[in-house]
C-alpha positions in Angstrom: 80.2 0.2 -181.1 80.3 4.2 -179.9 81.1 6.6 -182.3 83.8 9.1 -182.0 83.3 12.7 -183.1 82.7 12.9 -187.1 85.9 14.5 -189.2 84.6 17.1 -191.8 86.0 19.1 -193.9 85.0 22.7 -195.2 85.8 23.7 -198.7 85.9 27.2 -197.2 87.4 27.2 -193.7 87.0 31.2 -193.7 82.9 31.1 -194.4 81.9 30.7 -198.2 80.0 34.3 -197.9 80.6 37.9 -197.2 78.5 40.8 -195.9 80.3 44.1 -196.6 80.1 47.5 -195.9 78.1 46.9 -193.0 77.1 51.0 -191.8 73.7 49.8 -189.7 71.7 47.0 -188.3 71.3 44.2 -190.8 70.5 40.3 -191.1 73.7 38.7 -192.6 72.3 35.5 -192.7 68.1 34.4 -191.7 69.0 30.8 -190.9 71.5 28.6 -188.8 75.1 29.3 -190.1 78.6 29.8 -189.0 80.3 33.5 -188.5 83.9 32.8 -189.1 85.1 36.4 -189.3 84.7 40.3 -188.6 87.0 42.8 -190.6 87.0 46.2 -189.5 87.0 48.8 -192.2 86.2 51.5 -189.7 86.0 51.9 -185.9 84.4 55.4 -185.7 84.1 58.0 -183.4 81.5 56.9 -180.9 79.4 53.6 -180.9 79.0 50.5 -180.9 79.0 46.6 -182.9 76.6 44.0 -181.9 76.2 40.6 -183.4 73.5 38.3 -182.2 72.6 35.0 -183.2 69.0 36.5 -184.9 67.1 35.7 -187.9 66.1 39.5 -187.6 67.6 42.8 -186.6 65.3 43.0 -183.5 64.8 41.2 -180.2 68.6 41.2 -179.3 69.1 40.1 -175.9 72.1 39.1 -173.7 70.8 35.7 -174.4 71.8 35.9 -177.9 74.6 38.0 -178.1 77.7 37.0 -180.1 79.8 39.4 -179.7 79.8 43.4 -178.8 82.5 45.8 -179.2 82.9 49.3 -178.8 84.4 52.2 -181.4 86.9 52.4 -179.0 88.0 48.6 -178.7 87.8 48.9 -182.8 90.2 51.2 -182.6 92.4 48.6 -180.6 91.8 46.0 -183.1 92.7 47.8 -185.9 95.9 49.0 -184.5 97.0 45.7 -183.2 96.2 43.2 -185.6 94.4 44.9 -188.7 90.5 44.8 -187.2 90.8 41.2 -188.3 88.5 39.1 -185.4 88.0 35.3 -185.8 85.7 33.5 -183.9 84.6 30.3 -186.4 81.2 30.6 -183.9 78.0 28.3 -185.1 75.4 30.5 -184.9 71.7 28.1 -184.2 68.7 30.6 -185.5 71.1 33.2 -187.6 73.5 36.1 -188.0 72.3 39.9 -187.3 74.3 43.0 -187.0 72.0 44.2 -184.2 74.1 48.0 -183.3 76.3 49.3 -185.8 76.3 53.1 -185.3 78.8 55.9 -184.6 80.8 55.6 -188.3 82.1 51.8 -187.8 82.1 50.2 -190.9 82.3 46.4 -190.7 82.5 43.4 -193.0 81.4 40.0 -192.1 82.7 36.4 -193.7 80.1 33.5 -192.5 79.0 30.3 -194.3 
């Protein structure tokens, strides 16, 4: 008899772990996990932030990019909803800050 999909349920819906103070390229996690969340602390003057689903801070490619936003789009996100961004996104190899520059300062919630 086929199987529906599986009901599970997370202790943490928000991710168990936090990266914070995030000021430059850096491995949040080396191995498969979930990024649940990106708080904004500060969206700088010039730059960019670059997430990639990496067990290391190089070989970013648009193949593996989660998610990339400008110091100006930070901006935006801070004014409009606090710099809160949830994306609950599995990541398959890991989770790397690949750009952080410009004076963003970011924090990460993943499990």
């Amino acid at each position: 008899m086929p199987q529906g999909p599986i009901s599970v349920f997370s202790q943490y819906a928000g991710g168990s772990k936090s990266s914070i103070n995030i000021t430059a390229a850096a491995v949040v996690k080396a191995a498969p996990g979930c990024l649940y969340r990106i708080v904004i602390q500060a969206a700088g003057t010039s730059g960019t932030l670059t997430i990639s689903d990496l067990a290391t801070t190089s070989g970013a490619a648009a193949a593996n990019q989660i998610i990339s936003l400008t110091s100006a789009q930070l901006t935006t996100l801070i004014g409009n909803n606090g710099g809160v961004v949830t994306l609950e996104w599995p990541c398959q190899t890991g989770i790397a800050v690949t750009t952080c520059s410009g004076g963003i300062v970011a924090n990460v919630a993943y499990s």
